[in-house]
N, C-alpha and C positions, 0 to 999 in steps of 0.2 A: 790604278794601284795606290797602294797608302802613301802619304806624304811621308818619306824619312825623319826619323826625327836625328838633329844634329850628334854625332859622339863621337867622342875620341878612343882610342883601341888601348886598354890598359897593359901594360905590359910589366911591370914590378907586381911582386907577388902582392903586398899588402893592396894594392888598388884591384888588383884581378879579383880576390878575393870577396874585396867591397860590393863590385860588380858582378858579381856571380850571385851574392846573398839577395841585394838588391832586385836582381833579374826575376828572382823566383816570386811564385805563389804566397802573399801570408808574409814576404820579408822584406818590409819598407822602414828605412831609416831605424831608428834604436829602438823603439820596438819590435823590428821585426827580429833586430839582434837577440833582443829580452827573450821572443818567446818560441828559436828556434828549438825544434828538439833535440834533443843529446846525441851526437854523430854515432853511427854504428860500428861495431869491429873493424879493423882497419884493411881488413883482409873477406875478400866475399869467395865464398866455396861455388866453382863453378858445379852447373848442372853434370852429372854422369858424362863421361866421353861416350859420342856416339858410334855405332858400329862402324858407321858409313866412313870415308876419308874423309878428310878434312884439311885445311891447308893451314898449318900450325903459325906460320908467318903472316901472313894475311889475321888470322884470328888475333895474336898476341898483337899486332897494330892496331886493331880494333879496338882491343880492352886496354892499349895503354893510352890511345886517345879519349877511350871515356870513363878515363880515371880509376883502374881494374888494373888487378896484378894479370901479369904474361905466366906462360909456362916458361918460356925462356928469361927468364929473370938478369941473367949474363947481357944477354946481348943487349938488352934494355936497360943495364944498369946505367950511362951516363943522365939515363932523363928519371929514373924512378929515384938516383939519390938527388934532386933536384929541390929545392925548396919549393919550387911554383909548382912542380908533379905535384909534390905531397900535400900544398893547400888544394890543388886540380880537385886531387882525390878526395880530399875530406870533404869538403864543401859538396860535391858531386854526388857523392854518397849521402850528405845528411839531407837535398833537399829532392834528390830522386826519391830517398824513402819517404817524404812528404807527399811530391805530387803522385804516388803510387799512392798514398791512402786518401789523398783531397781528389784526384780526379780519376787515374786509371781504376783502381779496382769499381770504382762506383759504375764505370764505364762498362768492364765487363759482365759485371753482375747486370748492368741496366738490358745488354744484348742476348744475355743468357736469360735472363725471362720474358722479352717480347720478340726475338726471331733467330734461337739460336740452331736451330735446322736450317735455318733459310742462309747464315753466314758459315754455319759448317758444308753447305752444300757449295760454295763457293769453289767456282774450276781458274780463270781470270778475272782479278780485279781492276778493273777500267779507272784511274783517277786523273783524268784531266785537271790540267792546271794544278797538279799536287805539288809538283817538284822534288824538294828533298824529303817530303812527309810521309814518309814510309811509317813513321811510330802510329799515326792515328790509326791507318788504314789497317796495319797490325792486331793494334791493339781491338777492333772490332769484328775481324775478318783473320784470326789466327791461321784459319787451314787452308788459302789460296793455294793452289799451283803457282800462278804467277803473279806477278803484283806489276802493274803497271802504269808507270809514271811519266806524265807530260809534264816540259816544264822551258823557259826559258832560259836558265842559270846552265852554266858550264858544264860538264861532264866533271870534270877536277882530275886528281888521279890520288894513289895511296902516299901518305904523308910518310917521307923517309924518316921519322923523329930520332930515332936513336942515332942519325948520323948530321943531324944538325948541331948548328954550334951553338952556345950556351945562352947566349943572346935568343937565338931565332928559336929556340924551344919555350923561353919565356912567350916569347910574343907569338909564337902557335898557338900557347895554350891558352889566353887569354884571347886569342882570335875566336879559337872554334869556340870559348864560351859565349864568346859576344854576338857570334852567329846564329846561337843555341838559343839565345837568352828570352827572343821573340815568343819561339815557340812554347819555352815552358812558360810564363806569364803569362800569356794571351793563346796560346795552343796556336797560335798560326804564322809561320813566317809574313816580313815585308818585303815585298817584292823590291821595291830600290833601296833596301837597305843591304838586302841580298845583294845586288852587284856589286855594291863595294866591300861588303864583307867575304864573300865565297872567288875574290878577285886576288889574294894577297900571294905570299912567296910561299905561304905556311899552308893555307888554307883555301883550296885554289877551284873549288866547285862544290857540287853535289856527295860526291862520293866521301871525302869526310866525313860528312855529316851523315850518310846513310850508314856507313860502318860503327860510327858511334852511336846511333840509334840499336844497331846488331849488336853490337855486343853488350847494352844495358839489356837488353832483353834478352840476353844468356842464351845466343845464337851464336852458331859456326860458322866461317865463310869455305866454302867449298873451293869456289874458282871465281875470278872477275875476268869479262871477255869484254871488249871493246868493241862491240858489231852485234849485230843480230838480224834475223832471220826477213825483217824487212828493205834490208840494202842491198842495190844488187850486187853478183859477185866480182871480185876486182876480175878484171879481163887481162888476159896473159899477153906479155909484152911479146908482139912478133920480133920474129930473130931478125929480118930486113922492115925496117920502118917505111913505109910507105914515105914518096915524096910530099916534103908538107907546099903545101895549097897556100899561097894570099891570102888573107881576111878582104874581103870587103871594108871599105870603109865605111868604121861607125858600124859595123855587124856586132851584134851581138855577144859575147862567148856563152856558149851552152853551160847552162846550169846543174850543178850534178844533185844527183836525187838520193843520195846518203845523205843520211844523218847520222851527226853525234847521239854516241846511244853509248849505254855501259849494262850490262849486264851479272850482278851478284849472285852468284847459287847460295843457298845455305841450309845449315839444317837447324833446327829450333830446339829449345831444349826438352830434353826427355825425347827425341826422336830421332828417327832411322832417315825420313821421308824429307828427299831433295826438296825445296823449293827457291824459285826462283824472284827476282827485282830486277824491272827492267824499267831503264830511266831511260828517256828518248827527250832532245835537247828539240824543240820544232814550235815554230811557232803555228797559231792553231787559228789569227785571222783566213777570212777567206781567199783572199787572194794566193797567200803563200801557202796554206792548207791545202789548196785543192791541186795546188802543185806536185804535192807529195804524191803522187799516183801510187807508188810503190807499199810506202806506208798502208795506206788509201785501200787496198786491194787485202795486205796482211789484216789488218783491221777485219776487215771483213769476211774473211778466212776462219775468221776465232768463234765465231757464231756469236750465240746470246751471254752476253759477260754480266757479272756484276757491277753497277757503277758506284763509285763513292764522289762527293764533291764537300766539299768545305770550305772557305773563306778564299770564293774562287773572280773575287772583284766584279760579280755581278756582270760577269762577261756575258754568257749563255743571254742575257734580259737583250742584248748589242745585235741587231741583225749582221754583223761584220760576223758575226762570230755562228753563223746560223748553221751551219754545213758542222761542226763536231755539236752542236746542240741537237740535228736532225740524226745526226750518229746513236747519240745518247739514248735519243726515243725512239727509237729505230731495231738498237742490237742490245737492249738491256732488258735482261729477264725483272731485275730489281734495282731500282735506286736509291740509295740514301744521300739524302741533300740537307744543305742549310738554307736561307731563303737566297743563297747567293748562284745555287744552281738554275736549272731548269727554270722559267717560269710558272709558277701552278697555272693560267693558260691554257698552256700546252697540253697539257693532261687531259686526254682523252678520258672522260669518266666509263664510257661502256669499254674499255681496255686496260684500265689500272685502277687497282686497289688500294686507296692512300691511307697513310695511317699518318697523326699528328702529336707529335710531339711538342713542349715545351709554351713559350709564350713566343707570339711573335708578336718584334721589334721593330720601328722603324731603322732603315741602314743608318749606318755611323756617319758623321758629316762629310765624310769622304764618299760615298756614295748618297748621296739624296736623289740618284735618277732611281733610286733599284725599288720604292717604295711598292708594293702590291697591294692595290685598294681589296682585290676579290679575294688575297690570300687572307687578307686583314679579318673581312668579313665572316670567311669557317671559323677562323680563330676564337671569335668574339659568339659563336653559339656555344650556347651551354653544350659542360661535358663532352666535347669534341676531342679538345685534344689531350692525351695522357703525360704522366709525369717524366720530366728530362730531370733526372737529379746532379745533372752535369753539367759546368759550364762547355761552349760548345763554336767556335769561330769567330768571328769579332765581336759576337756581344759576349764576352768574354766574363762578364759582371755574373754574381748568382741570379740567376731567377729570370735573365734576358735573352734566351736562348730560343731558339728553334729547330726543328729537324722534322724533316716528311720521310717515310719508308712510302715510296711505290712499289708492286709488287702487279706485273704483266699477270691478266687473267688468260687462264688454260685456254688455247685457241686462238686469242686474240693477236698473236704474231702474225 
């Protein structure tokens, strides 16, 4: 995982501020001040209401976490007359409309001319090692059914803000930007920066941050459930408890084979059509992986998914890690990867159709094992690979990027 870098959690509005400008794309020190662009209306018109229900509390936490007016305006008012809301918001808004014209729209424009049948045909989205990055996987992969996420951070639960006291909404909101701040600069969370950021009173896992990712992208939350369909079910407490039994000394206790999981429904904007975010909290070495039988079995119930991976610490390259890399190549109709997924290796050429994307980089100092002489070599034939107009996982710099589409030839499952 990346080395943390040292920081302190801002919490006064003028510092949150500073740090939020700073975090972003394009705004470093006084010049970035100089050549911010002009913040937009202060007020963003949500998309049309959709047919379907919708869970009006759940959504208005949403939009007031990521700096959006509520419908319920009332009950929200101790945090939206807030001085640190109202820099949250500004600031939130001038540089989402940034990275929306510096990387998302080039993004989807980039997916809509080289495989945009192949991600509208999308049924489950497979992202190992994503975590709370539901925005990428969206942003390339609009029309899943299900989107699903491996990750080792918390579950969390929904931020009660409006009934926080005045102090701890300062330091909520300057939490979840600082938790934020990875991804829009560099497009990828740090994994130990994560534990202590997604660890706090305010901002306590996954789930924050996957609802404010919702509701910038002018999504509704349906329902959040706590379980899913690969845990088994609680067993009914008998009315007479059986006599309890000695332990053995030094025996064991049996391990139980739930996971922390959370599950978002939502609907998207301009749409009728449920979809769902399904975060499962597990670790994915083999030892404790192959543990999961339960998981293990659901998994493979789902058939052929599509897989996504991105700044996945060159795990998959780790034979520790060999049992969800054999899954990968196994149960995926298509994958899109950075050089940090799959090994190219592994790719079977009479089974998969690779397409090549961008320049490849050596890893960043933090991985120098991930280096791929054979990946290097396609790279470096003429006219190979096509254009990435994107920055794209930790080579985060213009022009340092890479990305493979594999794509399962007909039969070859």
């Amino acid at each position: 995982m990346v080395t943390a870098r040292t920081r302190t959690h801002v919490v006064t509005t003028t510092l949150f501020a500073i740090a939020l400008v700073a975090g972003l794309p394009g705004c470093g020190g006084a010049a970035g001040e100089r050549d911010r662009p002009a913040a937009p209306p202060s007020r963003q018109e949500p998309a049309p209401k959709p047919a379907v229900a919708y869970d009006r509390g759940l959504t208005d936490s949403a939009r007031v976490l990521a700096g959006m007016d509520p419908e319920d305006v009332q009950r929200f008012a101790p945090v939206l007359n807030r001085a640190s809301w109202k820099a949250h918001k500004k600031e939130f808004d001038t540089n989402w409309a940034q990275i929306e014209q510096q990387r998302f729209a080039l993004m989807r424009d980039w997916r809509d001319k080289e495989f945009k049948a192949l991600a509208d045909a999308c049924d489950t989205l497979f992202y190992p090692f994503g975590g709370p990055d539901f925005l990428n996987a969206y942003l390339i992969y609009p029309s899943c059914r299900t989107y699903l996420l491996f990750g080792l951070e918390s579950v969390g639960s929904v931020p009660a803000i409006e009934k926080m006291k005045d102090d701890k909404i300062d330091a909520g909101l300057a939490q979840l930007f600082e938790a934020l701040s990875d991804i829009f600069k560099r497009d990828y969370f740090i994994t130990k920066t994560m534990e202590s950021e997604l660890r706090t009173a305010q901002v306590d896992g996954t789930l924050p941050i996957i609802l404010t990712f919702l509701a910038r992208l002018d999504a509704r939350v349906v329902s959040i459930e706590t379980d899913g369909p690969w845990n088994p079910p609680v067993e009914a407490t008998p009315a007479t408890p059986p006599p309890a039994r000695p332990a053995a000394a030094g025996a064991a206790r049996p391990r139980s084979n739930k996971l922390p999981s959370v599950t978002v429904s939502f609907v998207g904007p301009n749409s009728d059509r449920i979809q769902k975010i399904v975060y499962i909290r597990v670790d994915m070495m083999n030892p404790e992986y192959s543990k999961r039988t339960t998981l293990l079995s659901y998994l493979k119930r789902l058939g052929p998914v599509t897989t996504f991976v991105k700044s996945a610490s060159y795990l998959m390259h780790d034979d520790r890690f060999s049992l969800v890399r054999t899954m990968v190549l196994d149960q995926s109709s298509s994958l899109l990867q950075d050089d940090t997924g799959v090994p190219y290796k592994f790719f079977d050429k009479a089974r998969w159709t690779l397409t090549f994307y961008g320049k490849y980089s050596a890893p960043i100092r933090d991985f120098n094992y991930g280096f791929q002489r054979d990946l290097d070599a396609v790279y470096k034939q003429p006219e190979v690979a096509r254009e990435l107009p994107f920055s794209f996982g930790y080579h985060w710099r213009e022009g340092t990027s890479s990305v493979m589409l594999a794509v399962r030839k007909t039969g070859s499952q």
